[in-house]
C-alpha positions as CSV (number, residue, x, y, z in Angstrom):
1,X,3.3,-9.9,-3.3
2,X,1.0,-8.5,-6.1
3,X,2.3,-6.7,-8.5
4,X,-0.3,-4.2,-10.3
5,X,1.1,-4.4,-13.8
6,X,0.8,-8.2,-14.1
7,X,-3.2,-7.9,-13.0
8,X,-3.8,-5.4,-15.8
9,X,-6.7,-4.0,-14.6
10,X,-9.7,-1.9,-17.0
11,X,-9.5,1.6,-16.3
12,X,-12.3,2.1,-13.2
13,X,-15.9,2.7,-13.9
14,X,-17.5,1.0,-11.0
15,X,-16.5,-0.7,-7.7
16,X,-16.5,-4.4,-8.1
17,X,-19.9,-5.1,-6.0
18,X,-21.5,-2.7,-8.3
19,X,-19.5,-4.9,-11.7
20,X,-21.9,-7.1,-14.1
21,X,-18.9,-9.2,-15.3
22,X,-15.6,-8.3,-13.1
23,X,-12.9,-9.8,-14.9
24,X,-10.8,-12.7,-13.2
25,X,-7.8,-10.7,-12.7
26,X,-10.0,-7.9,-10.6
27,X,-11.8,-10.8,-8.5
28,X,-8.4,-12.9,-8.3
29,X,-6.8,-9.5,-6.6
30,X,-10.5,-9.0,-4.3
31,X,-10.2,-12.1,-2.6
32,X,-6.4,-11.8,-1.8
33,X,-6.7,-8.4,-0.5
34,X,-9.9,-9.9,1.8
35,X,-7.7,-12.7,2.7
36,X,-4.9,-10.9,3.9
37,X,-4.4,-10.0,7.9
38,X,-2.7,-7.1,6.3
39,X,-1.3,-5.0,3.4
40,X,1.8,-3.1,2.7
41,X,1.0,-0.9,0.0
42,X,4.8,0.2,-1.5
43,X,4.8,2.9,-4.2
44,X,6.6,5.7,-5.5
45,X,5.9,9.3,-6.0
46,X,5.3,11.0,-9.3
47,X,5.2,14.9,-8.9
48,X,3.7,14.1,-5.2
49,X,1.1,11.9,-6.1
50,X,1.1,8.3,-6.8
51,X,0.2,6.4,-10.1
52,X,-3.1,6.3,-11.1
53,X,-2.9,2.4,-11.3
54,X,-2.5,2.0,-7.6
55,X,-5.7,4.5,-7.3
56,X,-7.7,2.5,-9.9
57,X,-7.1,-0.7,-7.8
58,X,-7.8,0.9,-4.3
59,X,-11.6,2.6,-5.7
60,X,-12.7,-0.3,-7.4
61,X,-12.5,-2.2,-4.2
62,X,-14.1,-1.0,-1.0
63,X,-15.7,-3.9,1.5
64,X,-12.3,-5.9,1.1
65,X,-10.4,-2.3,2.8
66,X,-13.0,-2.3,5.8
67,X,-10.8,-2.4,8.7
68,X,-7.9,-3.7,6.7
69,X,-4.9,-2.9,8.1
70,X,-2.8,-1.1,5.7
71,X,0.6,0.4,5.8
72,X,2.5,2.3,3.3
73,X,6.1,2.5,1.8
74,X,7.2,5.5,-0.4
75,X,10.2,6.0,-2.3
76,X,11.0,9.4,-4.4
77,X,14.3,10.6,-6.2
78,X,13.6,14.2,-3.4
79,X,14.6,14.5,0.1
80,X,11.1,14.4,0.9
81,X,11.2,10.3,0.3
82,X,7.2,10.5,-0.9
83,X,5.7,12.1,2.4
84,X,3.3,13.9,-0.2
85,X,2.3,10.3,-1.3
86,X,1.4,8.6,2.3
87,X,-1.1,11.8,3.5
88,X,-3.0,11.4,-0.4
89,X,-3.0,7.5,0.4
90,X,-4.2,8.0,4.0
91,X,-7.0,10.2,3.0
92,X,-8.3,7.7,0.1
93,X,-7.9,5.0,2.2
94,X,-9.6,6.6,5.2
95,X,-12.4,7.1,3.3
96,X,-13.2,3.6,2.2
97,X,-12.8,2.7,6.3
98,X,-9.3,1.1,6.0
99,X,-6.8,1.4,9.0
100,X,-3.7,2.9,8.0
101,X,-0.6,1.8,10.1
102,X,0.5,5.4,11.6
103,X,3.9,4.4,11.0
104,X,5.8,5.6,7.6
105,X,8.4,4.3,5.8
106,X,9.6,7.4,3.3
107,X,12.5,6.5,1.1
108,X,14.3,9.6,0.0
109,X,17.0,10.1,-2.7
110,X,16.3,6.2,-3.2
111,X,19.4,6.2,-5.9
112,X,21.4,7.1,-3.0
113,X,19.9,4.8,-0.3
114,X,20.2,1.6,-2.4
115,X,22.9,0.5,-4.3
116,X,22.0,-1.2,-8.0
117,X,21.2,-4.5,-6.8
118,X,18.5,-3.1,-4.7
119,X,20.9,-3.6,-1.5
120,X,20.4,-0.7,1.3
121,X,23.7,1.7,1.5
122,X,22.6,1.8,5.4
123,X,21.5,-1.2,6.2
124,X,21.9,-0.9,9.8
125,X,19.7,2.6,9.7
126,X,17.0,1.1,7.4
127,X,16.8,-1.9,9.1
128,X,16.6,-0.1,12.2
129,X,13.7,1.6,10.1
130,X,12.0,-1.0,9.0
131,X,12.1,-3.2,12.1
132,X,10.1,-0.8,13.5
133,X,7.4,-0.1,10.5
134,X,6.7,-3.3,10.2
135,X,6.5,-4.4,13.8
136,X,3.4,-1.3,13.7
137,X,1.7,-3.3,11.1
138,X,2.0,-6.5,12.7
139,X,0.5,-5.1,16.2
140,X,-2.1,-3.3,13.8
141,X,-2.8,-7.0,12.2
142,X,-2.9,-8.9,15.7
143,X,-4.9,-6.0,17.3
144,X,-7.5,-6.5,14.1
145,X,-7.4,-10.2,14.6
146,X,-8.4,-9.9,18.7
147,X,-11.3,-7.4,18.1
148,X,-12.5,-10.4,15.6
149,X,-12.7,-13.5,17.8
């Protein structure tokens, strides 16, 4: 799990192939996104867009998205659970060749569909839910891994 406020990253002003002196933080969070079969990008919606921290991190990268299989998680105090957020994601990531998962996992009114110890107040439904967003990013990941053997 990475966690964009503990990387701390400069505001972006080049993609990291194009960076003199990336820091250790940006080149610690490069190779673990390369590493990965797979990423689930989970974030919430602001105003229906996304923080700019998460766009800083995707633009500064771009060979480590190629092909990447990528899925995305929104939550949002509206009934619309982030939808907003996932097509602005898909687009950004599209255009630095990543694979987004066509699976969604919107979280609407996510004060009402989590209780305050972060337990789900339908956890039958959202594990129903979930079961089957993830199980699209894991055929997206073993798919990826068969087209590269």
């Amino acid at each position: 799990m990475l966690d964009l406020n503990e990387y701390k990253f400069p505001v972006f002003d080049e993609r990291l192939r194009l960076q003199e002196n990336p820091s250790k933080a940006v080149l610690d969070f490069a190779a673990k996104i390369k590493a990965a079969d797979g990423v689930l990008i989970v974030t919430p919606e602001y105003n229906g867009g996304y923080p700019a921290s998460l766009k800083n991190v995707i633009d500064v990268l771009y060979d480590e998205w190629h092909r990447k299989p990528v899925a995305i998680s929104t939550v949002s105090d509206g009934i619309f659970g982030g939808t907003q957020v996932i097509t602005s994601l898909q687009f950004s990531l599209w255009k630095i060749r990543a694979w987004t998962v066509p699976a969604m996992f919107p979280v609407p009114k996510v004060k009402d569909s989590f209780d305050e110890t972060g337990k789900p107040t339908d956890k039958t439904g959202t594990d129903k839910r979930a079961a089957g967003f993830i199980g699209e990013l894991l055929w997206c990941v073993e798919a990826r891994n068969k087209m590269s053997t």
